[in-house]
KOLKOL-781741 format. One record per residue (C-alpha): chain; x, y, z. Coordinates in pm, whole numbers, plus 50000, padded with zeros to 5 digits. Layout:
BEGIN
+-------+-------+-------+-------+
! zamar !  east ! north !    up !
+-------+-------+-------+-------+
!     A !     X !     Y !     Z !
...
+-------+-------+-------+-------+
END
This chain:
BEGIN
+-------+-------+-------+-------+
! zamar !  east ! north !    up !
+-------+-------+-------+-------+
!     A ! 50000 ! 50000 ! 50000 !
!     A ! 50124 ! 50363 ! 49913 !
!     A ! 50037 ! 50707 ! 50041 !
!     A ! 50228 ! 51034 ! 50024 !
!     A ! 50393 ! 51141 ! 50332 !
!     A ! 50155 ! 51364 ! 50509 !
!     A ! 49964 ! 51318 ! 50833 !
!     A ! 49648 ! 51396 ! 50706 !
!     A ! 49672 ! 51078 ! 50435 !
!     A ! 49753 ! 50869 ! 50698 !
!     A ! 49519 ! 50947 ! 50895 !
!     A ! 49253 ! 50935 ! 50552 !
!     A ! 49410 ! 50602 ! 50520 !
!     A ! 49353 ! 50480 ! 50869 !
!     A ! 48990 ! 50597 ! 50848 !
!     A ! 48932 ! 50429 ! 50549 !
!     A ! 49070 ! 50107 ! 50651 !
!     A ! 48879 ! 50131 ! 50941 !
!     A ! 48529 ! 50145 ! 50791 !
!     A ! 48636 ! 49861 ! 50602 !
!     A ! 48621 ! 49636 ! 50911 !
!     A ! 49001 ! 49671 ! 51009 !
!     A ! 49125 ! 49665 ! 51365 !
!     A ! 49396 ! 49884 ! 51450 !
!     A ! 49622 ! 49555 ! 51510 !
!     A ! 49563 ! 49485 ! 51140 !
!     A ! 49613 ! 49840 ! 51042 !
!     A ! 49969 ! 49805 ! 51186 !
!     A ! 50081 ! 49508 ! 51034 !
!     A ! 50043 ! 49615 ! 50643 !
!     A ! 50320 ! 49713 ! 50472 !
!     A ! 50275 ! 50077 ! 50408 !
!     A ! 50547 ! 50258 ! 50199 !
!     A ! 50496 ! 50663 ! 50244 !
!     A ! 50630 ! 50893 ! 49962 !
!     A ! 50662 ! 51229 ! 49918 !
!     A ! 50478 ! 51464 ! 49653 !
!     A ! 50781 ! 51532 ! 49442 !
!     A ! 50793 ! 51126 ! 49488 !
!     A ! 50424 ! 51086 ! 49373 !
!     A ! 50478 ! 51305 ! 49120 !
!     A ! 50756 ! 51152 ! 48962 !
!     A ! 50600 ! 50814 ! 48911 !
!     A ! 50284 ! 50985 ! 48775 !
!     A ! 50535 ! 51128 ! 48566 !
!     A ! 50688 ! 50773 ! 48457 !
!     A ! 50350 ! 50630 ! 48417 !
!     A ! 50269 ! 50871 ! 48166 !
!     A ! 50569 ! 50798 ! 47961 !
!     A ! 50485 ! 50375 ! 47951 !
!     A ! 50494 ! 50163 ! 47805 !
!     A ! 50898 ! 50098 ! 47845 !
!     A ! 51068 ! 49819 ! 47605 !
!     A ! 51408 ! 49731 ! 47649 !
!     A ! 51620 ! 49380 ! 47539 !
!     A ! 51561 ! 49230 ! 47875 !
!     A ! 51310 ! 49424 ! 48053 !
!     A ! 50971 ! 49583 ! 47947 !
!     A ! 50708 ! 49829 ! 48189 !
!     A ! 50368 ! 49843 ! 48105 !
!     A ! 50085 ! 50003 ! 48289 !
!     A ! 49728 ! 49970 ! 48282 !
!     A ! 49546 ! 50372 ! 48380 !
!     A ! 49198 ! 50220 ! 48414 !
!     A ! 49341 ! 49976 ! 48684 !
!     A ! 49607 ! 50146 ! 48788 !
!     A ! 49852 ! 49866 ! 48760 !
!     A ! 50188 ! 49846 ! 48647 !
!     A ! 50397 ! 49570 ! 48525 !
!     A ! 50720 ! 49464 ! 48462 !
!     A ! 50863 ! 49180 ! 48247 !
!     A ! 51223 ! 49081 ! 48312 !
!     A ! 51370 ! 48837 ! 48078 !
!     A ! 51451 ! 48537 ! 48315 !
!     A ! 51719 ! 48416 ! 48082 !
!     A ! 51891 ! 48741 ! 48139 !
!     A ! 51781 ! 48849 ! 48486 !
!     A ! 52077 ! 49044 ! 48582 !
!     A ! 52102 ! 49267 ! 48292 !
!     A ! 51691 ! 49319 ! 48287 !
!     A ! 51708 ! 49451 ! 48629 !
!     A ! 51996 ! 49634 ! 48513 !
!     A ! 51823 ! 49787 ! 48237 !
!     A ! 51499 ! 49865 ! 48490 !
!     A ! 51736 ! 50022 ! 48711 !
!     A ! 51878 ! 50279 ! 48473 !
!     A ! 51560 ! 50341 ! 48337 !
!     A ! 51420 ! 50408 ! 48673 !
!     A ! 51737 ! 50654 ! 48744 !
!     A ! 51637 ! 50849 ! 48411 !
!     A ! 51323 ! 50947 ! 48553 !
!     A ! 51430 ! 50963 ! 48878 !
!     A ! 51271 ! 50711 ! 49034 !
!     A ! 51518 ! 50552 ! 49323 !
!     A ! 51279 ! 50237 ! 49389 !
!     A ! 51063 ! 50020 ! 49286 !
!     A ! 50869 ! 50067 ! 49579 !
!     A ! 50761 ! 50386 ! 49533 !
!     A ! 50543 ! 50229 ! 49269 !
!     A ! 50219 ! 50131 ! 49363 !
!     A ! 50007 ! 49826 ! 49194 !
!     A ! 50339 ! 49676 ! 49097 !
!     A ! 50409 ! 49290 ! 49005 !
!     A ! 50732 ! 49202 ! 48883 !
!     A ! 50713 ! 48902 ! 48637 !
!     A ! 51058 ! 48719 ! 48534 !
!     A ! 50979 ! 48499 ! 48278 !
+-------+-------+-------+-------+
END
């Protein structure tokens, strides 16, 4: 789960999960990554710019689920996550887990 670093979405978020039948015990244990706006932004930014297609690596997203995906070659895993990596560095983008609705398929 992602939200941008501000008290106010967290506690948005917290409400939220709460009316969805969450205890606060449950609240705690998801995995929440918090990013800023100039974080948000970029990925909206990279988003915009799929889909990606390199020799070992390939980023598509999907705007009416909001879903991104990524295909690393598994034959050449090292140099596909190389490849991801750079491209992520062009667009200033320092991890993957800024990205929300991600699955990373190595096939």
């Amino acid at each position: 789960m992602l939200v941008q670093k501000d008290q106010s979405a967290k506690s948005d978020l917290s409400t939220f999960l709460t009316s969805l039948g969450l205890n606060q015990e449950q609240i705690n244990s998801l995995e929440i990554t918090t990013i800023s706006k100039d974080q948000f932004d970029k990925v909206t930014a990279l988003k915009d710019r799929l889909p990606f297609y390199a020799d070992n690596v390939s980023i598509g997203y999907d705007k009416s689920l909001d879903k991104t995906k990524i295909h690393i070659n598994q034959k050449n895993k090292t140099e596909g996550e190389k490849q991801l990596s750079e491209y992520l560095k062009q667009n200033e983008i320092d991890s993957t887990d800024w990205i929300n609705n991600l699955s990373i398929i190595y096939q």
